[in-house]
mmCIF file as gemmi writes it, N, C-alpha and C atoms, coordinates in Angstrom:
data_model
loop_
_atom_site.group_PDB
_atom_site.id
_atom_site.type_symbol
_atom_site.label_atom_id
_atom_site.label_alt_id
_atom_site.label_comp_id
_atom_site.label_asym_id
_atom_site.label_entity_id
_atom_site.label_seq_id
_atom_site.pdbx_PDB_ins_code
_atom_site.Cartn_x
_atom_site.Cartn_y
_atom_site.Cartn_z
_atom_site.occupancy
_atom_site.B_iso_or_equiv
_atom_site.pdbx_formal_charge
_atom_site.auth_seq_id
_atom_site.auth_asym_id
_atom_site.pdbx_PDB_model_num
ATOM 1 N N . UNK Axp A 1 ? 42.08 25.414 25.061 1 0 ? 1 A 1
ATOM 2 C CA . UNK Axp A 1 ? 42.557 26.765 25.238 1 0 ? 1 A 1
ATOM 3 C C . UNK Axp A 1 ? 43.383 26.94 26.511 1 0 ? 1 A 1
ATOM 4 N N . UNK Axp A 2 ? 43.689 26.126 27.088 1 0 ? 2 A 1
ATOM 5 C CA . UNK Axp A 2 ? 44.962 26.014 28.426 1 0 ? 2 A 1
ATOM 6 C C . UNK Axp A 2 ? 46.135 26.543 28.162 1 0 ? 2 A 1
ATOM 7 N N . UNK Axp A 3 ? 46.227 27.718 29.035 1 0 ? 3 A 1
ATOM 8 C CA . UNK Axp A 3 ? 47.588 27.56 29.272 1 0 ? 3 A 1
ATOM 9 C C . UNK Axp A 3 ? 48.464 26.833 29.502 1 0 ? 3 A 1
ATOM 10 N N . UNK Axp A 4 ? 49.298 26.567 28.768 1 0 ? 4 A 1
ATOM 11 C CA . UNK Axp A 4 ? 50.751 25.647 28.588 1 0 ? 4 A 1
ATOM 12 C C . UNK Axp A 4 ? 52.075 26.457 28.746 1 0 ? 4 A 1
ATOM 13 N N . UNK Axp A 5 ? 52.609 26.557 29.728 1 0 ? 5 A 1
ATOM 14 C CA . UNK Axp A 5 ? 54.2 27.135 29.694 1 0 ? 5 A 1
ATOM 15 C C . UNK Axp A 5 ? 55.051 26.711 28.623 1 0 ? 5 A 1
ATOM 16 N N . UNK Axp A 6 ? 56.06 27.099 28.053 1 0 ? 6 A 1
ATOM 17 C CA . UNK Axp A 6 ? 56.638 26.88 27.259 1 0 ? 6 A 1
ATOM 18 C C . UNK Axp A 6 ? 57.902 25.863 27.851 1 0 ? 6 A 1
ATOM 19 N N . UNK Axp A 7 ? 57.768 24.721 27.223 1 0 ? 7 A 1
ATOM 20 C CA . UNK Axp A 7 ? 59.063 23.921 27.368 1 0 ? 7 A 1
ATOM 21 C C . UNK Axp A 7 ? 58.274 22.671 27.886 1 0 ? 7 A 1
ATOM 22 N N . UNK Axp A 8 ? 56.978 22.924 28.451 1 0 ? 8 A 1
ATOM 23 C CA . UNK Axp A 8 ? 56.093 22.143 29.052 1 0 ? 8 A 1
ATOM 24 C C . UNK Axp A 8 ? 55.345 20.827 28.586 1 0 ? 8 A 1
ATOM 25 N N . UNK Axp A 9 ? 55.204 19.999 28.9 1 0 ? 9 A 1
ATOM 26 C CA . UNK Axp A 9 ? 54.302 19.058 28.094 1 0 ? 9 A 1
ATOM 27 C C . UNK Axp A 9 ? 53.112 19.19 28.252 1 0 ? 9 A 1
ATOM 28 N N . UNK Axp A 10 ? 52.029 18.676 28.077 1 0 ? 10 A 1
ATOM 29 C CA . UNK Axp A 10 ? 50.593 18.672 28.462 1 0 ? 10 A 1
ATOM 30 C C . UNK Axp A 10 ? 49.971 17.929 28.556 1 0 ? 10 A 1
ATOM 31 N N . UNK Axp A 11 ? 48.777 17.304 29.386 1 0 ? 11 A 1
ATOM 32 C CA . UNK Axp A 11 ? 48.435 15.942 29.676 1 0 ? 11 A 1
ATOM 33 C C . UNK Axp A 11 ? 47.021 16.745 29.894 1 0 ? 11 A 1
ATOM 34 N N . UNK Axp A 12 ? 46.32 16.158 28.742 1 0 ? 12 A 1
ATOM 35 C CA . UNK Axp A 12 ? 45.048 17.049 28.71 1 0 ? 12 A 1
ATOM 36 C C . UNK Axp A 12 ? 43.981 16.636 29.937 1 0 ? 12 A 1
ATOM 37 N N . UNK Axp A 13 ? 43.441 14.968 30.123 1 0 ? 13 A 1
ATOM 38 C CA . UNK Axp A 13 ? 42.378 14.449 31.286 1 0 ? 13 A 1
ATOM 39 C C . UNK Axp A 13 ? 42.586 13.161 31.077 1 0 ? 13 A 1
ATOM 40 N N . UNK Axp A 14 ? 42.473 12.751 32.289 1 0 ? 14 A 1
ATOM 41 C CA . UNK Axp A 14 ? 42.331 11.307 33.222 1 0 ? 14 A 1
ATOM 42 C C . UNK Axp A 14 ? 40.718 11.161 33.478 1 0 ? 14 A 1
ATOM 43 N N . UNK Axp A 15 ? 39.795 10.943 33.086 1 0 ? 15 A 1
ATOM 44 C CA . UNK Axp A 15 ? 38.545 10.747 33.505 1 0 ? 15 A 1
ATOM 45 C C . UNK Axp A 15 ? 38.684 8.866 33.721 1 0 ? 15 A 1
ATOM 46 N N . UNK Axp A 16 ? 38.032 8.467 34.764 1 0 ? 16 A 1
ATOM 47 C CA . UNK Axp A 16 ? 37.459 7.217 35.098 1 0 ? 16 A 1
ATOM 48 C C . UNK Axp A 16 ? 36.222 7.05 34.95 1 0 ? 16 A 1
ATOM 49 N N . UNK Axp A 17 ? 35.886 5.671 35.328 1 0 ? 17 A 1
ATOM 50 C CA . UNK Axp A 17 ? 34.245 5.06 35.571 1 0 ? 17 A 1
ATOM 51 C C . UNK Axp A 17 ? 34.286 5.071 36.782 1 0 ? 17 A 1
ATOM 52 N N . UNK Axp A 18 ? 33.238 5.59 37.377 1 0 ? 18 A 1
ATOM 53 C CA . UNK Axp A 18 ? 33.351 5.749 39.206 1 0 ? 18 A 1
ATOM 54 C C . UNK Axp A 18 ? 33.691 3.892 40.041 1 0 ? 18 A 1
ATOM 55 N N . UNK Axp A 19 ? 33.095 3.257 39.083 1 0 ? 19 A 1
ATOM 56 C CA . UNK Axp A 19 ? 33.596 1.761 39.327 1 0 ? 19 A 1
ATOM 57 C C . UNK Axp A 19 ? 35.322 1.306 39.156 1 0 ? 19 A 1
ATOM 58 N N . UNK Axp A 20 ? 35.834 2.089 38.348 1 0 ? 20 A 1
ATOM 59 C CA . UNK Axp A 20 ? 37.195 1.915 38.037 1 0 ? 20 A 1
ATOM 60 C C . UNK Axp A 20 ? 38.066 2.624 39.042 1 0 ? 20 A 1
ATOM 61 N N . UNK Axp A 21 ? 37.642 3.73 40.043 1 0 ? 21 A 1
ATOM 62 C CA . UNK Axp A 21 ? 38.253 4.684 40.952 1 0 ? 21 A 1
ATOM 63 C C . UNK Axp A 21 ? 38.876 4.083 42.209 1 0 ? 21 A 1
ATOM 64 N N . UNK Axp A 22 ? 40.041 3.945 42.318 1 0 ? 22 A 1
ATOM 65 C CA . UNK Axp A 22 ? 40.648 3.445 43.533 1 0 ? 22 A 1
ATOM 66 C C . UNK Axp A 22 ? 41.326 2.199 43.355 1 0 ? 22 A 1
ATOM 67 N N . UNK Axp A 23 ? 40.832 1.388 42.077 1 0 ? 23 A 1
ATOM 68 C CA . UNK Axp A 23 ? 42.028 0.158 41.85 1 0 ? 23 A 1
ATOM 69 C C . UNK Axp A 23 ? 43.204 0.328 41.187 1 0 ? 23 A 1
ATOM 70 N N . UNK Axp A 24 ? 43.777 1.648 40.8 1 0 ? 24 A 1
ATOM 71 C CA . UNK Axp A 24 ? 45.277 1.541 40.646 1 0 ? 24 A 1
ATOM 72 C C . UNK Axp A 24 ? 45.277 1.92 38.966 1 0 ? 24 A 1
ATOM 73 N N . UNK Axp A 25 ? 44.289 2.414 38.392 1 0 ? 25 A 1
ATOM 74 C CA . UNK Axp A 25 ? 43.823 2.437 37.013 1 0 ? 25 A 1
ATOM 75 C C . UNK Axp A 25 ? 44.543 3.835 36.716 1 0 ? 25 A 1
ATOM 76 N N . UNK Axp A 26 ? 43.769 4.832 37.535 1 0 ? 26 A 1
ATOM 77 C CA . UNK Axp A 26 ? 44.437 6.545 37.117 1 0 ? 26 A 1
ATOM 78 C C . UNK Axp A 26 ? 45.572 5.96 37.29 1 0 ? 26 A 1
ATOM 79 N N . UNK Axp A 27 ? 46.74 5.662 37.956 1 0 ? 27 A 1
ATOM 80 C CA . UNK Axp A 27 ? 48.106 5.755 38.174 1 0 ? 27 A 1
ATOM 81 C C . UNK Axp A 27 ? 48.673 5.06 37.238 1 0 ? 27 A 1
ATOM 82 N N . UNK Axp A 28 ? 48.288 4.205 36.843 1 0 ? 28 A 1
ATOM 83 C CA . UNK Axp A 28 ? 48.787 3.671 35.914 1 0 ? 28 A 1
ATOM 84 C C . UNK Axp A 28 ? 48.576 4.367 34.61 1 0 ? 28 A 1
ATOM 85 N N . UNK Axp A 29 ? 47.507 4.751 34.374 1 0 ? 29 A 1
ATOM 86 C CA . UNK Axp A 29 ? 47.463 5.9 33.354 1 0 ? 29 A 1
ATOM 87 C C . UNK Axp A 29 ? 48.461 7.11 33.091 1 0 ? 29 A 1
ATOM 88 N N . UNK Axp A 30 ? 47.948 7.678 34.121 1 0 ? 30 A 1
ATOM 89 C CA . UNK Axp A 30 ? 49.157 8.927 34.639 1 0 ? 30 A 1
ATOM 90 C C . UNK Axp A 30 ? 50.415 8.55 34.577 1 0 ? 30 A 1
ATOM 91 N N . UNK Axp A 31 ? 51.077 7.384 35.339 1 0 ? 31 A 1
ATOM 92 C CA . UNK Axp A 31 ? 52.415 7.253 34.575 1 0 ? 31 A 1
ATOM 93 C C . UNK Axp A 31 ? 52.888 6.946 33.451 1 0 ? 31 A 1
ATOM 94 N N . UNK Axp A 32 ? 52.264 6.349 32.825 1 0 ? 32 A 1
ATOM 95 C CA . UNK Axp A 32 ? 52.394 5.923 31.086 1 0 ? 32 A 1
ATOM 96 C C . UNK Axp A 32 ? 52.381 7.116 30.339 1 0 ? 32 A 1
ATOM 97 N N . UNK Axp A 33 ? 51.452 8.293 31.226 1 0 ? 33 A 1
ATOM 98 C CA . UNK Axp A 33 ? 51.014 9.44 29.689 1 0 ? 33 A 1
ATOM 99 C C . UNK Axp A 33 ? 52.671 10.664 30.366 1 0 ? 33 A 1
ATOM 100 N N . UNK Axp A 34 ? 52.969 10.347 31.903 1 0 ? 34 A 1
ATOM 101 C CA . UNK Axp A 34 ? 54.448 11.011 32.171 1 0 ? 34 A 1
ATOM 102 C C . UNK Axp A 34 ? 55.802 10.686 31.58 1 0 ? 34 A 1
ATOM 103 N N . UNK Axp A 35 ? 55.455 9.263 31.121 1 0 ? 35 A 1
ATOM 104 C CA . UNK Axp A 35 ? 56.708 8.062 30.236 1 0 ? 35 A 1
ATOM 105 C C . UNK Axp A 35 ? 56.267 9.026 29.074 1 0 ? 35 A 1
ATOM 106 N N . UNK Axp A 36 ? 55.512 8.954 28.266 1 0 ? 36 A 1
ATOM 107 C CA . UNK Axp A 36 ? 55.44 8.931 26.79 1 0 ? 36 A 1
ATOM 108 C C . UNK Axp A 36 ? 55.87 11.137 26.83 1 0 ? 36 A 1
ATOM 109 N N . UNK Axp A 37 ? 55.424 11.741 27.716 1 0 ? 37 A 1
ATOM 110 C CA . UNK Axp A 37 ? 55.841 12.874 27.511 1 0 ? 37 A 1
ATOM 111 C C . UNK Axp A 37 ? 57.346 13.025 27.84 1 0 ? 37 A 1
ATOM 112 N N . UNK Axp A 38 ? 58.031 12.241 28.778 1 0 ? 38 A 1
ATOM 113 C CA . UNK Axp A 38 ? 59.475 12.439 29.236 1 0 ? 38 A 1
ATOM 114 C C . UNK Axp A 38 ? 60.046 11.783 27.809 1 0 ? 38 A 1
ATOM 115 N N . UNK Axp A 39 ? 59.778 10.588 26.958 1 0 ? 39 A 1
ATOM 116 C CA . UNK Axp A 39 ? 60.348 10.141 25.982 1 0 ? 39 A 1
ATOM 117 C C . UNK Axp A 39 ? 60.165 11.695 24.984 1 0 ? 39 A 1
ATOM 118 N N . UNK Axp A 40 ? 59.599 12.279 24.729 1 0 ? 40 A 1
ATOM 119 C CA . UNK Axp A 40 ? 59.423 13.295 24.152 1 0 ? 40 A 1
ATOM 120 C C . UNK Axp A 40 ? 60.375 14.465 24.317 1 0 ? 40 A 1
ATOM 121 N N . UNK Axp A 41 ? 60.614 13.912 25.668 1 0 ? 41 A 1
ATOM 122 C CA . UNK Axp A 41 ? 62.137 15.694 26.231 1 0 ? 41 A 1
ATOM 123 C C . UNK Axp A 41 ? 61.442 16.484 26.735 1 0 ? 41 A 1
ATOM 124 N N . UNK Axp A 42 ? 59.844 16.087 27.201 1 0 ? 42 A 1
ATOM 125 C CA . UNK Axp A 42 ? 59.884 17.185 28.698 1 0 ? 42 A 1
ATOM 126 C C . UNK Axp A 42 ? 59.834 16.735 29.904 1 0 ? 42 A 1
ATOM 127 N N . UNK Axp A 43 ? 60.785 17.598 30.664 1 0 ? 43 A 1
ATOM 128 C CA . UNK Axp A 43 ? 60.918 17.174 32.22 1 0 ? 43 A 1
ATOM 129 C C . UNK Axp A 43 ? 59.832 17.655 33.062 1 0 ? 43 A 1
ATOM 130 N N . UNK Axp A 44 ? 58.826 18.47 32.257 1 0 ? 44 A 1
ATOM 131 C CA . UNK Axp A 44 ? 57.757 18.506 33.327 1 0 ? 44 A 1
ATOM 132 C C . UNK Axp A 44 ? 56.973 19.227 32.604 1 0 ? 44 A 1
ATOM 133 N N . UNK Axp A 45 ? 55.87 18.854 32.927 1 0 ? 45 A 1
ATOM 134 C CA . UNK Axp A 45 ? 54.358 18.938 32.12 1 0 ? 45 A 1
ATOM 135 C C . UNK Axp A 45 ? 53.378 19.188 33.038 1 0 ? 45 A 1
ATOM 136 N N . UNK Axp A 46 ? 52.056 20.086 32.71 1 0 ? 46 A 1
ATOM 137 C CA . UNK Axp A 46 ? 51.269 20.536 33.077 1 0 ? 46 A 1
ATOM 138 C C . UNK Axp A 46 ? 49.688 19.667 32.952 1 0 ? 46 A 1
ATOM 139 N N . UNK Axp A 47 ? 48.609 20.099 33.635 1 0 ? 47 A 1
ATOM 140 C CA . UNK Axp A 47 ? 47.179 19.543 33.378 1 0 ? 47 A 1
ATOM 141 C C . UNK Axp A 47 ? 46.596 20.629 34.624 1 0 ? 47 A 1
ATOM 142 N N . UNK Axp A 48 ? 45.415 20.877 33.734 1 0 ? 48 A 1
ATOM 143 C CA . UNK Axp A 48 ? 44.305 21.561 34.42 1 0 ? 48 A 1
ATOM 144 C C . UNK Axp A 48 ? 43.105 21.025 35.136 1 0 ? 48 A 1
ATOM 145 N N . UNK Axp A 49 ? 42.959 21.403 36.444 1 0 ? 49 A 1
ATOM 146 C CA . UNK Axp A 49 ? 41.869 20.354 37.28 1 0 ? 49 A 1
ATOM 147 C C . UNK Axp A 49 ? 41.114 21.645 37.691 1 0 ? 49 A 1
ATOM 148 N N . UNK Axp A 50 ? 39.869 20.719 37.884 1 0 ? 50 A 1
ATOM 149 C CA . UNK Axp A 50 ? 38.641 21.958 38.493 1 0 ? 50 A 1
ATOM 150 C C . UNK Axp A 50 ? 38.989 22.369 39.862 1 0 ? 50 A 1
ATOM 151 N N . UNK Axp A 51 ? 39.074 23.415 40.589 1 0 ? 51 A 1
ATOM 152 C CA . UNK Axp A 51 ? 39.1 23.584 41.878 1 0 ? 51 A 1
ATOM 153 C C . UNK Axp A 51 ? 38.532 22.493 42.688 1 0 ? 51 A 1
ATOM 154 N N . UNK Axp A 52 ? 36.918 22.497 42.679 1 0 ? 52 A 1
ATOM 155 C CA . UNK Axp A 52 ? 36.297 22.234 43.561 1 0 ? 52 A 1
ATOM 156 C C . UNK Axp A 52 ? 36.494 20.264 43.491 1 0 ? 52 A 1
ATOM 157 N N . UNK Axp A 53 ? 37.172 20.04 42.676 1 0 ? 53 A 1
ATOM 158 C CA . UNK Axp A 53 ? 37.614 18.48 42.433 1 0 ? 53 A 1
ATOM 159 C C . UNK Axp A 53 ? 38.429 18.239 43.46 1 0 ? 53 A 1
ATOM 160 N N . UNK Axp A 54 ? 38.065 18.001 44.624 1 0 ? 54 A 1
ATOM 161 C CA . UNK Axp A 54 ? 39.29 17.788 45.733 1 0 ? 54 A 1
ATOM 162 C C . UNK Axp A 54 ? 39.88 15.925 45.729 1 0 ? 54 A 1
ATOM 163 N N . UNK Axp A 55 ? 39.472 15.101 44.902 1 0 ? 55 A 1
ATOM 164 C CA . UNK Axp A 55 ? 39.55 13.984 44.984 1 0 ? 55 A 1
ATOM 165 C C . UNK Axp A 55 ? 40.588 14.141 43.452 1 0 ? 55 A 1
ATOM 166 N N . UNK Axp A 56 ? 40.5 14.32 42.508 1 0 ? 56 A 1
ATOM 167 C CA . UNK Axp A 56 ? 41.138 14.825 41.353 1 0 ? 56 A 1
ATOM 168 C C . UNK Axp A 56 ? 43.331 15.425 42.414 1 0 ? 56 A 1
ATOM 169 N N . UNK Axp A 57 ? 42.124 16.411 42.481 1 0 ? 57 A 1
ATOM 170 C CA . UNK Axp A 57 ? 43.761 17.246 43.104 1 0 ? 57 A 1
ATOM 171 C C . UNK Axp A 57 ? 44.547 16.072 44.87 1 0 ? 57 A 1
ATOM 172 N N . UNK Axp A 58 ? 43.532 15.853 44.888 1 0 ? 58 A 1
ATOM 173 C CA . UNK Axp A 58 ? 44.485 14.801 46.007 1 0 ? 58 A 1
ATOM 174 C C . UNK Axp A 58 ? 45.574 13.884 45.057 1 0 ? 58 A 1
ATOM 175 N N . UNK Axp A 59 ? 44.759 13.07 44.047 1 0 ? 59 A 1
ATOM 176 C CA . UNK Axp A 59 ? 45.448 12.285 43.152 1 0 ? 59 A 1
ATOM 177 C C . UNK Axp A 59 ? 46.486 12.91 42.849 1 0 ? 59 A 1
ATOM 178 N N . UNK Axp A 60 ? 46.195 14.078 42.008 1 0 ? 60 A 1
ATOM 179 C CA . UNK Axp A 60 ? 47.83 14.997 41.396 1 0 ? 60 A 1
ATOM 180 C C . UNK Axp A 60 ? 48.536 15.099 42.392 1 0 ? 60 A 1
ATOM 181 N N . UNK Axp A 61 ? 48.3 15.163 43.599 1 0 ? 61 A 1
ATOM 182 C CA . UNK Axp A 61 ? 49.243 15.371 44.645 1 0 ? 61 A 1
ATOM 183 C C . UNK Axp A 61 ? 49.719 14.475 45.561 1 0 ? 61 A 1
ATOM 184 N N . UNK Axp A 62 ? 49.25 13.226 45.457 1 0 ? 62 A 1
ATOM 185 C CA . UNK Axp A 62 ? 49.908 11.89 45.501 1 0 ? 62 A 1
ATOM 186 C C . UNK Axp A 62 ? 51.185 11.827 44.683 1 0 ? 62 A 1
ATOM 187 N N . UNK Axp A 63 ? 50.948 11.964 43.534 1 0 ? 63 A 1
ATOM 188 C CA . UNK Axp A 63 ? 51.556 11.19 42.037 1 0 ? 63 A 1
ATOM 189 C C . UNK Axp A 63 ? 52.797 12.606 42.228 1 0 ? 63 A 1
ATOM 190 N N . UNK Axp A 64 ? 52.77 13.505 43.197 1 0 ? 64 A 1
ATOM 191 C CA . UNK Axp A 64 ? 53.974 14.644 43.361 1 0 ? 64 A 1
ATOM 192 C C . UNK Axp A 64 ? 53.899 15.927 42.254 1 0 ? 64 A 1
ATOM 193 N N . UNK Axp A 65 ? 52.104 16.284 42.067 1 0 ? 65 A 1
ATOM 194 C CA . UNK Axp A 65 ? 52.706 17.28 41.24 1 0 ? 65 A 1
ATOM 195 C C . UNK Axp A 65 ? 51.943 18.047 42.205 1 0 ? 65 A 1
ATOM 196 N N . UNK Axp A 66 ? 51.568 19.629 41.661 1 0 ? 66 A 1
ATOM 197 C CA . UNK Axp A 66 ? 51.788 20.734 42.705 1 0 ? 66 A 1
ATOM 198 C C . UNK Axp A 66 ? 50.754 21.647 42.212 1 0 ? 66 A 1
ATOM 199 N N . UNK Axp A 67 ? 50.05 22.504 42.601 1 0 ? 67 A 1
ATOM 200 C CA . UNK Axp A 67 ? 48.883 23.603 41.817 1 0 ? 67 A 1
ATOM 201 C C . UNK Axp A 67 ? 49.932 24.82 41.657 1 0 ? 67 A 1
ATOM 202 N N . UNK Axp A 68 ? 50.777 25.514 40.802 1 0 ? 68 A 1
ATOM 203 C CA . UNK Axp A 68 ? 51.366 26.32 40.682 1 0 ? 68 A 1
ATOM 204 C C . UNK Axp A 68 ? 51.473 27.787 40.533 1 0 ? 68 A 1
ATOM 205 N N . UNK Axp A 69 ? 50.061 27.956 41.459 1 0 ? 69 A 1
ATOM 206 C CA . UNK Axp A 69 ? 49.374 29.346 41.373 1 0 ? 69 A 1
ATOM 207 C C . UNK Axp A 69 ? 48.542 29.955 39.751 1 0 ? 69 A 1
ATOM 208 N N . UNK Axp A 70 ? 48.643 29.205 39.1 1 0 ? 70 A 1
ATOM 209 C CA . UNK Axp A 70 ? 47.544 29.902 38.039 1 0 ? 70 A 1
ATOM 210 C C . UNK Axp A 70 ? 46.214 28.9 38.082 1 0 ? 70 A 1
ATOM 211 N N . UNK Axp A 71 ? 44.871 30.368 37.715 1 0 ? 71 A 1
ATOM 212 C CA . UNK Axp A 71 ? 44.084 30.13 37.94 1 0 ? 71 A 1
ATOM 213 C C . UNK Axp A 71 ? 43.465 30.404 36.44 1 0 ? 71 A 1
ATOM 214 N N . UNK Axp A 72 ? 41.822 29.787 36.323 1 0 ? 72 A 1
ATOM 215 C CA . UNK Axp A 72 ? 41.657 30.264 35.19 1 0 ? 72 A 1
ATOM 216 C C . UNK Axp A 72 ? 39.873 29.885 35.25 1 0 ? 72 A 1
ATOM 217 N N . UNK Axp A 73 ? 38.696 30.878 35.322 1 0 ? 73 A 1
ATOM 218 C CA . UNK Axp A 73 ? 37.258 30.649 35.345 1 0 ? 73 A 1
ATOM 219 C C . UNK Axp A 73 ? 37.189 29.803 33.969 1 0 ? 73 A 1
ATOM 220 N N . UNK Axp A 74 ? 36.452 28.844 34.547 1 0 ? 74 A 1
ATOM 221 C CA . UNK Axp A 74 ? 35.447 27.905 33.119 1 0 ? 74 A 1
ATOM 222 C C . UNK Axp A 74 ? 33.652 27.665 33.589 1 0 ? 74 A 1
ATOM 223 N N . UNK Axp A 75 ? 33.471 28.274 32.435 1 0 ? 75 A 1
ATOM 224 C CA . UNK Axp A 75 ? 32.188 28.31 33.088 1 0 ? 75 A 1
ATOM 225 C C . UNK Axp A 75 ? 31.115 26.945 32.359 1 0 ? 75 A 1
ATOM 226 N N . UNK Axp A 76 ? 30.335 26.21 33.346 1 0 ? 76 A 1
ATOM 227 C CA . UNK Axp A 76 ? 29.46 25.577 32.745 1 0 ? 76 A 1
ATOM 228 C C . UNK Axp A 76 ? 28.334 25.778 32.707 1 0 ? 76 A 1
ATOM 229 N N . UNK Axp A 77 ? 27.525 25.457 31.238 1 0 ? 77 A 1
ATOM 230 C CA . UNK Axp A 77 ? 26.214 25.965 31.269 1 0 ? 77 A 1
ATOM 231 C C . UNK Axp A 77 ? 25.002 25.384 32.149 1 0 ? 77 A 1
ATOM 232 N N . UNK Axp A 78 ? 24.313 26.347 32.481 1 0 ? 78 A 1
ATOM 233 C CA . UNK Axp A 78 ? 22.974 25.675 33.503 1 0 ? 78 A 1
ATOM 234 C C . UNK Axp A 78 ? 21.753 26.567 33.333 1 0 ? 78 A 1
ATOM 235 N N . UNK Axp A 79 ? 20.793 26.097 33.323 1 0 ? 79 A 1
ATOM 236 C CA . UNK Axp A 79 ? 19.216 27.033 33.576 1 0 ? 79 A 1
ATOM 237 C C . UNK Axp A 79 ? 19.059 27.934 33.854 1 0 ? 79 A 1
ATOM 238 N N . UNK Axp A 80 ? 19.893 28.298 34.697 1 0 ? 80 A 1
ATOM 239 C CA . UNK Axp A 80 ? 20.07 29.614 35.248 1 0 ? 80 A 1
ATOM 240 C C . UNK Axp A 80 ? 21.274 30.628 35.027 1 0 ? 80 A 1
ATOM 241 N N . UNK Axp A 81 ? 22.165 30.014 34.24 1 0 ? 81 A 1
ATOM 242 C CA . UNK Axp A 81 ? 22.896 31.129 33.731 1 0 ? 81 A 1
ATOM 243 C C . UNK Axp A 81 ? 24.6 30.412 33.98 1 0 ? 81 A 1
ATOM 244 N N . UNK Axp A 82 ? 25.116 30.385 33.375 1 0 ? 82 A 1
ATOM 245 C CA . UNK Axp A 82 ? 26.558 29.95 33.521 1 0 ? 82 A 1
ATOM 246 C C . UNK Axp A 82 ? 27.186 29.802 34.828 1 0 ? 82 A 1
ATOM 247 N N . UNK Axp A 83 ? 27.486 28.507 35.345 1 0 ? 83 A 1
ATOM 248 C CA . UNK Axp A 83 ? 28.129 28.407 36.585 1 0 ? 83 A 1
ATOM 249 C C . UNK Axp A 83 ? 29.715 28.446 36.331 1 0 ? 83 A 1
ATOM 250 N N . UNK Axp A 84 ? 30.507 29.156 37.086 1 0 ? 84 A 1
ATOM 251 C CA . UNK Axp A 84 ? 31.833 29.864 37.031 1 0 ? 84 A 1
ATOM 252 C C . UNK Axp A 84 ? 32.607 28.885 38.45 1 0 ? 84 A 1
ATOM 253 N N . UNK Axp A 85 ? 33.409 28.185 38.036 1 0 ? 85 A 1
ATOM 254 C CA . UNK Axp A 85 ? 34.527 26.932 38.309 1 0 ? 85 A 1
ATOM 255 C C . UNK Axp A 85 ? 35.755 27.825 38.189 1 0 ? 85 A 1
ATOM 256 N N . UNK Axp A 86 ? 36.717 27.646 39.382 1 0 ? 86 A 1
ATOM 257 C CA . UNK Axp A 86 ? 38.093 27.886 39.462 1 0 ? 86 A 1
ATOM 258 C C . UNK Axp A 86 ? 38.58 26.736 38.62 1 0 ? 86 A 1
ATOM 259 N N . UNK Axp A 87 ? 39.351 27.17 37.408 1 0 ? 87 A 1
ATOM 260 C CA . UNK Axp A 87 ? 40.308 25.974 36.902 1 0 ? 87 A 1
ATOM 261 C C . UNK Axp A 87 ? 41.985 25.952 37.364 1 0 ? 87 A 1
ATOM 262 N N . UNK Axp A 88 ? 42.924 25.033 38.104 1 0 ? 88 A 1
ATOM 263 C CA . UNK Axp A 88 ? 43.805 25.394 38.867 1 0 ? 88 A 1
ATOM 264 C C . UNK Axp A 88 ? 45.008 24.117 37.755 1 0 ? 88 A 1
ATOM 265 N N . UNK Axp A 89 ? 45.703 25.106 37.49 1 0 ? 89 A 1
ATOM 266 C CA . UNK Axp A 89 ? 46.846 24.437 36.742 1 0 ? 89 A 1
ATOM 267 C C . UNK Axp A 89 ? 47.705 23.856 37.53 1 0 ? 89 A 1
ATOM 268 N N . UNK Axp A 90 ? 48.168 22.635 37.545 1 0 ? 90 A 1
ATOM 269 C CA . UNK Axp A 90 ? 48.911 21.514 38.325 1 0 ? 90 A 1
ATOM 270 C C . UNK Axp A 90 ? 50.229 21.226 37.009 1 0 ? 90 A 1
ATOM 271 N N . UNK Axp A 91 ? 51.486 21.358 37.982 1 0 ? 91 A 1
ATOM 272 C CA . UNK Axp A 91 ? 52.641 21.492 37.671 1 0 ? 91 A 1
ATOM 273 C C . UNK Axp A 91 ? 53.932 20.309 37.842 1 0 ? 91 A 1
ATOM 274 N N . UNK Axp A 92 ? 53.722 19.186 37.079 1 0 ? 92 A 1
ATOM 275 C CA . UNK Axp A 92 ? 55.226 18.384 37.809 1 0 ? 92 A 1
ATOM 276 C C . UNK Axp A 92 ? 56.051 17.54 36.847 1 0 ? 92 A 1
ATOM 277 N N . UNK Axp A 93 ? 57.154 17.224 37.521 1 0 ? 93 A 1
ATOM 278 C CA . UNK Axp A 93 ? 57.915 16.542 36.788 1 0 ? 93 A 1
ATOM 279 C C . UNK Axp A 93 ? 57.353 15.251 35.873 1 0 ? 93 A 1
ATOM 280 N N . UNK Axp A 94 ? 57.895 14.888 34.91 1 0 ? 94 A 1
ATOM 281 C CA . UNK Axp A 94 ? 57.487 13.675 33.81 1 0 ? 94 A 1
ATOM 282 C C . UNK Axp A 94 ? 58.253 12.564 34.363 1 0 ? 94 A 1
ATOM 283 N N . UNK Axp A 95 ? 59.069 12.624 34.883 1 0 ? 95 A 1
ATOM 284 C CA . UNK Axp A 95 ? 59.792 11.122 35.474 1 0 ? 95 A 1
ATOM 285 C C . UNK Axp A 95 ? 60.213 11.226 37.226 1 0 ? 95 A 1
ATOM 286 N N . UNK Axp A 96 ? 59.944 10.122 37.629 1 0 ? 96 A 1
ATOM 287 C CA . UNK Axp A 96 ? 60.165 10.347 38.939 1 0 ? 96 A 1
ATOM 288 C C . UNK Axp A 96 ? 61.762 9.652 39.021 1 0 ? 96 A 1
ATOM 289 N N . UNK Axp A 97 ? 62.58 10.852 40.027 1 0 ? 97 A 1
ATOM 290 C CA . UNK Axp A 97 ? 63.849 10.237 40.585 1 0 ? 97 A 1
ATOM 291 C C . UNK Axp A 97 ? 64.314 9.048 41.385 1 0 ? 97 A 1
């Protein structure tokens, strides 16, 4: 249910094995899934990261994309009643110059 701008591509999740984190695996991911959306004809595509994921959003912001001011609550369930997560839409180009 993400918002997607129009013209936009979409790159739904990158999840790792905490053993797989830091050898070069996300990036290589991430650029293959920016190839296969730029072969497609979009110059820039979207993905939604949790706020409080500051290791997530460092990555997107390595790789040059940007949080583009939209926000969006997702809530996960717990014992005590639905916990409420900033979801922060990240914005960037599909091919690098």
């Amino acid at each position: 249910d993400e918002e997607v701008p129009e013209g936009c591509g979409y790159l739904h999740h990158i999840h790792l094995l905490p053993e797989a984190i830091g050898r070069g695996i996300g990036a290589l991911l991430f650029r293959h899934a920016c190839a296969v959306l730029s072969a497609w004809g979009f110059t820039e595509a979207v993905l939604w990261v949790y706020g409080p994921n500051t290791r997530a959003r460092g990555f997107y912001e390595a790789m040059g994309w940007r949080h583009d001011g939209t926000e969006a609550p997702h809530a996960f369930p717990s014992a005590a009643g639905p916990v409420i997560v900033p979801s922060l839409r990240y914005r960037g180009a599909t091919a690098r110059g």
